[in-house]
N, CA, C and O atoms as a DFTB+ gen file, in Angstrom:
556 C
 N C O
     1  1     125.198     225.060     138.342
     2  2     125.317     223.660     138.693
     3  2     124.003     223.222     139.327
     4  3     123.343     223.999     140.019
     5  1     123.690     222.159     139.120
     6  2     122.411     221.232     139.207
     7  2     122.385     221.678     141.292
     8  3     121.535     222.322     141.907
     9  1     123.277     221.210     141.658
    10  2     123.468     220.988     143.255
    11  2     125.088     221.720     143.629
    12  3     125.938     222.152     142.850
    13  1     125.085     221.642     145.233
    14  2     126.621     222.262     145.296
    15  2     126.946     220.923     146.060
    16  3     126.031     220.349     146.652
    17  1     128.098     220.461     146.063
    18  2     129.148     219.262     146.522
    19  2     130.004     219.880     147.234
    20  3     131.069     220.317     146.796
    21  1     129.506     219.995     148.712
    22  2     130.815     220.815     149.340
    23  2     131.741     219.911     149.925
    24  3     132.310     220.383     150.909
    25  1     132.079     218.691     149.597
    26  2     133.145     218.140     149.883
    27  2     134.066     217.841     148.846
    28  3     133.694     218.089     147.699
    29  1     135.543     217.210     149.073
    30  2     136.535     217.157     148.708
    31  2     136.112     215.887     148.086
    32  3     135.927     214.817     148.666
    33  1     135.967     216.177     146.677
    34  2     135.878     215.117     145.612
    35  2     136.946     213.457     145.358
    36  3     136.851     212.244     145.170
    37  1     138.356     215.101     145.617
    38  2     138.990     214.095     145.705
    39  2     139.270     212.954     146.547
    40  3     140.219     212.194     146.354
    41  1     138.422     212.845     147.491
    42  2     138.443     211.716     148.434
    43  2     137.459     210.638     148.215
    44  3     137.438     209.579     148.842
    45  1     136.708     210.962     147.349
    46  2     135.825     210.145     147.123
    47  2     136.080     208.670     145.824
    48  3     135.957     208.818     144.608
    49  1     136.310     207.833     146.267
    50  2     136.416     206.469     145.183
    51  2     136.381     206.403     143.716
    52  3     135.313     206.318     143.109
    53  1     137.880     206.452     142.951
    54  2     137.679     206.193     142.053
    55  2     136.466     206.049     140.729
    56  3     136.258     206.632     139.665
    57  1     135.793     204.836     141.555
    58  2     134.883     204.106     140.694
    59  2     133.285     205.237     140.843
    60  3     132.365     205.257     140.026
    61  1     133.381     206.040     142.078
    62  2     132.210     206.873     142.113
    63  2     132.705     208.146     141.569
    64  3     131.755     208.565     140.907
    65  1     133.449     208.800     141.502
    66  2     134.321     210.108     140.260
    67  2     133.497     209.381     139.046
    68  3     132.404     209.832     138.702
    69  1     134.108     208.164     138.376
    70  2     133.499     207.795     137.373
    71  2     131.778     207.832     136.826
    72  3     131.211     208.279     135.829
    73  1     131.248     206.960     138.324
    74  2     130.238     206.957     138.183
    75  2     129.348     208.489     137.812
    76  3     128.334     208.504     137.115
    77  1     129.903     209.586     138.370
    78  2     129.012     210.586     138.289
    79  2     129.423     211.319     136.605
    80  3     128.613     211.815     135.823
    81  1     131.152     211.153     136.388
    82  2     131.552     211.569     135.514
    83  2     131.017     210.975     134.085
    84  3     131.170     211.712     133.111
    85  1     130.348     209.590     133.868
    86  2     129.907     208.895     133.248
    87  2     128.247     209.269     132.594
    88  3     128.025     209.134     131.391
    89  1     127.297     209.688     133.451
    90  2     126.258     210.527     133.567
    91  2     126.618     212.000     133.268
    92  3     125.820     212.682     132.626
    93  1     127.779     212.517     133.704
    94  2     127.980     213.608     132.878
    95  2     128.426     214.056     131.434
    96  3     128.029     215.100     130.915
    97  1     129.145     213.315     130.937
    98  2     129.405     213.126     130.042
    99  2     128.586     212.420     128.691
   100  3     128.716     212.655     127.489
   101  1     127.739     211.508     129.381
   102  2     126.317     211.100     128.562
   103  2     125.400     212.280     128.418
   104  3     124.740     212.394     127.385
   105  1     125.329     213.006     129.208
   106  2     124.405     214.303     129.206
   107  2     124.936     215.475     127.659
   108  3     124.339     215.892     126.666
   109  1     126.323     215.623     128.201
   110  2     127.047     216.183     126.919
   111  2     126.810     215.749     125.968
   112  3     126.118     216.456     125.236
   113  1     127.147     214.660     125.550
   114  2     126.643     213.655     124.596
   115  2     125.597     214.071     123.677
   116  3     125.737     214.683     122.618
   117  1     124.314     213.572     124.337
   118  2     123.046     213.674     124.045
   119  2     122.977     215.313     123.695
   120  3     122.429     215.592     122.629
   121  1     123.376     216.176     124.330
   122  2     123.112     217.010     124.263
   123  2     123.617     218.015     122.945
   124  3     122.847     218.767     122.347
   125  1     125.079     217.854     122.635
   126  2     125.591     218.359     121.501
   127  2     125.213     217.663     120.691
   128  3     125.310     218.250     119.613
   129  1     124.628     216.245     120.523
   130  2     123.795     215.725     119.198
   131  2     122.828     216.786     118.824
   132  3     122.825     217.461     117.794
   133  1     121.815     216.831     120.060
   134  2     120.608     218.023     119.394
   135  2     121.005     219.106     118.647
   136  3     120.200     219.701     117.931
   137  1     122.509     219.524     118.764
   138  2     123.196     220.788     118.384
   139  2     122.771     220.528     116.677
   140  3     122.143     221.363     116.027
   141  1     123.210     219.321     116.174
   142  2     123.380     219.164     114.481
   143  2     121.779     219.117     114.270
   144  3     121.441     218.631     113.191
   145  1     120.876     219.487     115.010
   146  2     120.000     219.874     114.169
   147  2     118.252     218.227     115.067
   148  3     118.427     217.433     115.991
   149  1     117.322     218.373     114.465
   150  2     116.491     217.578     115.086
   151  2     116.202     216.389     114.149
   152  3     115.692     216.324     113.031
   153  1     116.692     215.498     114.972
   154  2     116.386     214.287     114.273
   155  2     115.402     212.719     114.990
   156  3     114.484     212.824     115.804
   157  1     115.749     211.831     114.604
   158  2     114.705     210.992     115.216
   159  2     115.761     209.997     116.356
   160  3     116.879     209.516     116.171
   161  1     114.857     209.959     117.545
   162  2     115.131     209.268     118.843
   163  2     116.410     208.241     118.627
   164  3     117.467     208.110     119.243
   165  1     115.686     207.389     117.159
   166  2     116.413     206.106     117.422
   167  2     118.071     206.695     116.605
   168  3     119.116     206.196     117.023
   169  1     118.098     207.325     115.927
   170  2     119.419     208.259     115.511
   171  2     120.127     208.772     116.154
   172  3     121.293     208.413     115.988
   173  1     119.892     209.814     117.176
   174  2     119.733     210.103     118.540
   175  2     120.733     208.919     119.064
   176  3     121.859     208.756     118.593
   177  1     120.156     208.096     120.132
   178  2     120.675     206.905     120.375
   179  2     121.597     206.105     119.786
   180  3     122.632     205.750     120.349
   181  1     121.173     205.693     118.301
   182  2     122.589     205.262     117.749
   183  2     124.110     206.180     117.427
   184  3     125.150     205.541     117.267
   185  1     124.115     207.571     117.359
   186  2     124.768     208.256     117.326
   187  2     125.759     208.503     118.878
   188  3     126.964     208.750     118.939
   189  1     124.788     208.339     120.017
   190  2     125.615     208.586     121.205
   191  2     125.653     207.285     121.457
   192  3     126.618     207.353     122.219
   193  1     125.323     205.845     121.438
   194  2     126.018     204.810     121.642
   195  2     127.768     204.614     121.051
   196  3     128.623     204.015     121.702
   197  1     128.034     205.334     119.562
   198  2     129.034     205.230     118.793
   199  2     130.099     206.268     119.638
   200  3     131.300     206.172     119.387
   201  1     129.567     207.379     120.764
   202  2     130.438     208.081     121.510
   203  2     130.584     207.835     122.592
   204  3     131.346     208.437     123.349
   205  1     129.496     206.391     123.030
   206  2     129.723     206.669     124.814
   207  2     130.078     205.261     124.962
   208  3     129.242     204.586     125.563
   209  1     131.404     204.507     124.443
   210  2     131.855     203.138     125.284
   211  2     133.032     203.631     125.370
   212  3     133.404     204.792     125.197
   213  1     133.847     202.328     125.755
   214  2     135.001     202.232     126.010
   215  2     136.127     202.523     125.127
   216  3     137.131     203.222     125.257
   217  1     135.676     201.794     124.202
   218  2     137.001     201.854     123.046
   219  2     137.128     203.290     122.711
   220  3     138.244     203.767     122.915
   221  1     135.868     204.382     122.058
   222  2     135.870     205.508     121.981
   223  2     136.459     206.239     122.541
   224  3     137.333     207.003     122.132
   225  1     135.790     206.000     124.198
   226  2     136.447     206.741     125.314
   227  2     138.247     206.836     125.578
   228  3     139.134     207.687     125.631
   229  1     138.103     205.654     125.670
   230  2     139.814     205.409     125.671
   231  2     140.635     205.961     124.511
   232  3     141.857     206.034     124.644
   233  1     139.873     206.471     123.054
   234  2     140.971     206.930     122.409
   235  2     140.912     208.388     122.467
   236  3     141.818     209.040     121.948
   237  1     139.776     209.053     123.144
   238  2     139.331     210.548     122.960
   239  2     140.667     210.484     124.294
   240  3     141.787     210.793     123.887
   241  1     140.567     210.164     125.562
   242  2     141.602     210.074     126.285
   243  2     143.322     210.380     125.927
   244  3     144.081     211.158     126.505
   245  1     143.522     209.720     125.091
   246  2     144.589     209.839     124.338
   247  2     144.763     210.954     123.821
   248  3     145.765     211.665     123.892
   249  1     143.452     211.208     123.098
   250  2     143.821     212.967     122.439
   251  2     143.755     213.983     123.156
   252  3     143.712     215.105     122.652
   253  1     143.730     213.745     124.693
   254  2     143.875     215.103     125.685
   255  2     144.843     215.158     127.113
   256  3     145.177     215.879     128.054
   257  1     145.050     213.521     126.364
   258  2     146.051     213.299     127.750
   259  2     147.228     214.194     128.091
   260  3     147.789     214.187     129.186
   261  1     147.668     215.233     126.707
   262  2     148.892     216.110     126.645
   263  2     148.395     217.612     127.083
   264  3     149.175     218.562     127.043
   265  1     146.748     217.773     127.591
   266  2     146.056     218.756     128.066
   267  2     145.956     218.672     129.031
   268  3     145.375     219.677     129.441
   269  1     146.293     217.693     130.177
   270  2     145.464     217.669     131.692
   271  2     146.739     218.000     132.457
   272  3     147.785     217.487     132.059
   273  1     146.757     218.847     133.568
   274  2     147.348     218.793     134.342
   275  2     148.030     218.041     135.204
   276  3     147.539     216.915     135.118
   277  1     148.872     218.042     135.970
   278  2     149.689     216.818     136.853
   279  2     147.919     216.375     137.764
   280  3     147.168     215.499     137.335
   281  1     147.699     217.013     138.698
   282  2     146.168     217.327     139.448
   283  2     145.279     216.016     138.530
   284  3     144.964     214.882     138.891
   285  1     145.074     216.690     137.319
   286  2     144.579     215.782     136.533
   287  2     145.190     214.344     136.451
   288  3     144.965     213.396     137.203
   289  1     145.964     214.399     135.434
   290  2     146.653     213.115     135.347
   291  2     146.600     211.915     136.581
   292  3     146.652     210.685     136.570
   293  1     146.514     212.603     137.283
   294  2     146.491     211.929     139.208
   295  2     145.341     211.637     138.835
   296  3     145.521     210.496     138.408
   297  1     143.880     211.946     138.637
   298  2     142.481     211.262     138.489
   299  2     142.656     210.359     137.796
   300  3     142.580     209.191     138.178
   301  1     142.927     210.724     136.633
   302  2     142.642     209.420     135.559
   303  2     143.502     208.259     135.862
   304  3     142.957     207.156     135.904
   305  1     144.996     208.370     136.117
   306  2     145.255     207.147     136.818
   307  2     144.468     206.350     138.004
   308  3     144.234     205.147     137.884
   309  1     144.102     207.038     139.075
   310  2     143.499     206.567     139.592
   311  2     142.108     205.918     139.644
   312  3     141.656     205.061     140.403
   313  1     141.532     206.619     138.552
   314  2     140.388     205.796     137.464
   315  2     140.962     204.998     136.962
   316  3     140.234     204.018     137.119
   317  1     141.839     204.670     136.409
   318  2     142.546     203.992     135.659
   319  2     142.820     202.410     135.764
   320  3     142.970     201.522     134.924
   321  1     142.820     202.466     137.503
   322  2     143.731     201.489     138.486
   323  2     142.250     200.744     138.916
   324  3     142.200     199.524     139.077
   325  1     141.420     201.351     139.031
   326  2     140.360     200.999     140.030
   327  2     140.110     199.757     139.384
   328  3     140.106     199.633     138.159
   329  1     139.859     198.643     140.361
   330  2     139.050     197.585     139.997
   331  2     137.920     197.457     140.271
   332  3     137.662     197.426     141.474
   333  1     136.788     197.330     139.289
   334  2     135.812     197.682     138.910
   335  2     134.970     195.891     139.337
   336  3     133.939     195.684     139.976
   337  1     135.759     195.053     138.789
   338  2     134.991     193.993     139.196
   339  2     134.592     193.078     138.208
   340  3     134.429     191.859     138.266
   341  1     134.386     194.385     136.721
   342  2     133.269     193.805     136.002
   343  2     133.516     194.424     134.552
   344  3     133.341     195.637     134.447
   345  1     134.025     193.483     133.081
   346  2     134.269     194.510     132.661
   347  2     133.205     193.814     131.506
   348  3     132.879     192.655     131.253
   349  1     132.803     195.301     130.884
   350  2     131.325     194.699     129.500
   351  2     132.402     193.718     128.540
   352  3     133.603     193.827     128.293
   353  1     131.335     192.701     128.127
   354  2     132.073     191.763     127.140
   355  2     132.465     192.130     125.826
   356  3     133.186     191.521     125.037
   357  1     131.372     194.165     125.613
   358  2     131.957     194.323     124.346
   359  2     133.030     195.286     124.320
   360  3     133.184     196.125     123.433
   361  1     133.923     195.096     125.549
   362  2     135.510     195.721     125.993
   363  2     136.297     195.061     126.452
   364  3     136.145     194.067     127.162
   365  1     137.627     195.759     125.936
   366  2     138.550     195.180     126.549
   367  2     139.272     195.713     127.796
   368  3     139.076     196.897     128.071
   369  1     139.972     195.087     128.479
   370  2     140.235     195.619     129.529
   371  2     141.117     196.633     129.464
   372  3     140.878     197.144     130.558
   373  1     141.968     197.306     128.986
   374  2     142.825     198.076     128.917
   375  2     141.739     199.560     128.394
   376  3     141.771     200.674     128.917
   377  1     141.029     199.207     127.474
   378  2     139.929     200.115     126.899
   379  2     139.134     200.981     128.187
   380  3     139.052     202.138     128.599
   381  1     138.692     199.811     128.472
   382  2     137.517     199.597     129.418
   383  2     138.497     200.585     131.093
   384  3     137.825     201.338     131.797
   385  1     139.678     200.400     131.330
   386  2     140.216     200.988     132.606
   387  2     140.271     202.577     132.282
   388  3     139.951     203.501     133.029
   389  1     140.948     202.650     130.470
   390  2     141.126     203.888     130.015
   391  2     139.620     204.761     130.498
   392  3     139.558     205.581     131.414
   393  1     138.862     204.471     129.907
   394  2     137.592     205.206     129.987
   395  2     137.270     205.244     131.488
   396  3     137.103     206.356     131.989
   397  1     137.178     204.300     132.157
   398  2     137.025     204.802     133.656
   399  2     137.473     206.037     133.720
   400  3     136.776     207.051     133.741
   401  1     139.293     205.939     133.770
   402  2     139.739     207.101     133.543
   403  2     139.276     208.748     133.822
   404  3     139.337     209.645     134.663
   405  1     138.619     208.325     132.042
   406  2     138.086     209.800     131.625
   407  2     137.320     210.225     132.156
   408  3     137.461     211.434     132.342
   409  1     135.853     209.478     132.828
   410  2     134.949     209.608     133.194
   411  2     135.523     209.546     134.765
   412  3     134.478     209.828     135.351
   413  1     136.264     209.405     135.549
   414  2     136.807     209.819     136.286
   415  2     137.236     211.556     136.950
   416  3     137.084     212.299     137.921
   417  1     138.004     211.432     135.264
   418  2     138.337     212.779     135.644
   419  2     137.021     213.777     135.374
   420  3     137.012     214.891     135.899
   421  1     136.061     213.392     134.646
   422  2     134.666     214.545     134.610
   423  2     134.234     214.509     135.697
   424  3     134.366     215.476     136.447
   425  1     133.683     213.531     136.023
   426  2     133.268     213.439     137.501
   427  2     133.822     214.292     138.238
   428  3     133.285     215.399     138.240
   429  1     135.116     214.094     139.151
   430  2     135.773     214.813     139.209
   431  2     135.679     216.213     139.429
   432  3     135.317     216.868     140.406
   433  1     136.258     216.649     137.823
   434  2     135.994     218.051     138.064
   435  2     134.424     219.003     138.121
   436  3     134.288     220.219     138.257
   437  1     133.509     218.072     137.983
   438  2     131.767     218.026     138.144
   439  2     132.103     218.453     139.304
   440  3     132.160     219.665     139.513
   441  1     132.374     217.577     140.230
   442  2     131.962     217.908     141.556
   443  2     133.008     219.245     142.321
   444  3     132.768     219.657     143.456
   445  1     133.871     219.649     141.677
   446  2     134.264     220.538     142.148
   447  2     133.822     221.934     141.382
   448  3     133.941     223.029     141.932
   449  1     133.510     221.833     140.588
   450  2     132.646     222.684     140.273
   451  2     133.701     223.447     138.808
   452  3     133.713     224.659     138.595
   453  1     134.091     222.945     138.392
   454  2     134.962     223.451     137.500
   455  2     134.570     223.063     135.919
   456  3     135.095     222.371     135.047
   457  1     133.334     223.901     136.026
   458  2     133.018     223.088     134.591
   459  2     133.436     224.025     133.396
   460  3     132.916     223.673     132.337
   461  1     134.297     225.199     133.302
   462  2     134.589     225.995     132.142
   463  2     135.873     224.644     131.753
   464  3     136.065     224.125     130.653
   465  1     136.528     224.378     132.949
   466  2     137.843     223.264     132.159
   467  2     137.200     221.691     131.597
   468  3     137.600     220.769     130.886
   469  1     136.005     222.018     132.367
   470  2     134.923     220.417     131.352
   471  2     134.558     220.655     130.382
   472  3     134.062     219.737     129.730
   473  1     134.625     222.027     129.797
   474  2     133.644     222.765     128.376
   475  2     135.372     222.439     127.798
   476  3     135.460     221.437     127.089
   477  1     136.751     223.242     128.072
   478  2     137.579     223.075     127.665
   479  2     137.597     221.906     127.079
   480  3     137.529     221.778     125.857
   481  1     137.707     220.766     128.055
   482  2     137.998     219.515     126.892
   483  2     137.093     218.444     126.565
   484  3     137.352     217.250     126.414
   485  1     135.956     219.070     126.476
   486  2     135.010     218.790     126.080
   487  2     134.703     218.790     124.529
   488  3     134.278     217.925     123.763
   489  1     135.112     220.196     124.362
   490  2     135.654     221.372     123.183
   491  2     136.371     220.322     122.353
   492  3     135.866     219.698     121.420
   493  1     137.525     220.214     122.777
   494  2     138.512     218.784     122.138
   495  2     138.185     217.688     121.873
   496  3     138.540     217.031     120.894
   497  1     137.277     217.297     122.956
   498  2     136.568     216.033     122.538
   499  2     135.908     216.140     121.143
   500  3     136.153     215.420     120.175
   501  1     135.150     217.025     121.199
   502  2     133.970     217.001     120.192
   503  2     134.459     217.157     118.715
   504  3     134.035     216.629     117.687
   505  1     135.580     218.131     118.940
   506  2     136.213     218.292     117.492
   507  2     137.110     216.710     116.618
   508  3     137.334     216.670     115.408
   509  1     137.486     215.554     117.634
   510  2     137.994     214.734     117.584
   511  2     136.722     213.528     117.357
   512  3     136.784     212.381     116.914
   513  1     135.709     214.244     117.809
   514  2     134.236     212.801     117.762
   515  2     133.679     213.469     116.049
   516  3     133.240     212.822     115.098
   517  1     133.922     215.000     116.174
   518  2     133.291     214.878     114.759
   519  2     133.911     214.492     113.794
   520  3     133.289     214.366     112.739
   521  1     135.286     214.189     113.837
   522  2     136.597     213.636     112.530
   523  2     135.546     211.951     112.811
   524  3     134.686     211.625     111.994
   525  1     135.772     211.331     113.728
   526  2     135.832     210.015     114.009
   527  2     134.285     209.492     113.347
   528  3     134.097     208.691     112.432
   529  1     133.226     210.293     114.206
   530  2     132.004     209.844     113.899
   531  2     130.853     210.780     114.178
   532  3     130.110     211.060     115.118
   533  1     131.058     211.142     112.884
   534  2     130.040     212.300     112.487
   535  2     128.533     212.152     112.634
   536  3     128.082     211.342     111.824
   537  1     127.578     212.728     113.474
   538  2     126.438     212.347     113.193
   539  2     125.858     211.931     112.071
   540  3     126.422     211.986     110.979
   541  1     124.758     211.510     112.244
   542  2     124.442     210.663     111.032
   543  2     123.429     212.138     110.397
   544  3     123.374     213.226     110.971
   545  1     122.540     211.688     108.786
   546  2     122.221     213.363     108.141
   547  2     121.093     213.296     109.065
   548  3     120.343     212.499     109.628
   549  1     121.386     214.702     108.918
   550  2     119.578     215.529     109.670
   551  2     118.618     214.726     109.163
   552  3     119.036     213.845     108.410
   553  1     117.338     214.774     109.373
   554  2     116.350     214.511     108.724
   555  2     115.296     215.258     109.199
   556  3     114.183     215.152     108.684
């Protein structure tokens, strides 16, 4: 791990679980793109824009919601609930709370240090992003 977080995550705000879980999960992102091989920046980018909003988020959610623990389930609602203030115009709100959510619960378990169960459904994620939206070809 980058740093150690020796406090109780779970006390920490909704909307900041997200915030860190959001950066973590962009990191993943970016990062299992390089996996399919080296391609160009702007591909790159358009490929993890198509994995990192709301609508996406909110349905990868769905496909693991029958994986998370009670523990769990407790984050993402509470991501879920948070009022944020502010939601992007190219989401909807129900989308847009879902994904808090998720990025909730990474965060989350980021800071507690539990990242073999972030590889876990991470794992799921990815197998569900490559049905949905397959990188674009090598070049």
């Amino acid at each position: 791990m980058f740093f150690k977080y020796d406090k109780d995550p779970g006390l920490l705000a909704p909307l900041t679980l997200a915030y860190i879980g959001d950066a973590v999960y962009e990191l993943y992102v970016r990062t299992s793109l390089l996996a399919h091989g080296e391609v160009k920046v702007h591909t790159l980018h358009k490929d993890a824009v198509k994995r990192v909003n709301a609508s996406t988020q909110a349905k990868l959610l769905e496909r693991i919601d029958s994986l998370l623990t009670a523990e769990e389930l407790a984050i993402v609602k509470r991501g879920r609930n948070a009022k944020s203030g502010q939601i992007p115009k190219n989401a909807d709100v129900i989308e847009y709370r879902k994904s808090t959510g998720l990025e909730a619960l990474i965060g989350y378990l980021f800071l507690q240090g539990k990242l073999e169960r972030i590889k876990e459904l991470l794992a799921q994620i990815e197998k569900f992003m490559e049905d949905e939206h397959p990188p674009e070809q090598l070049t």
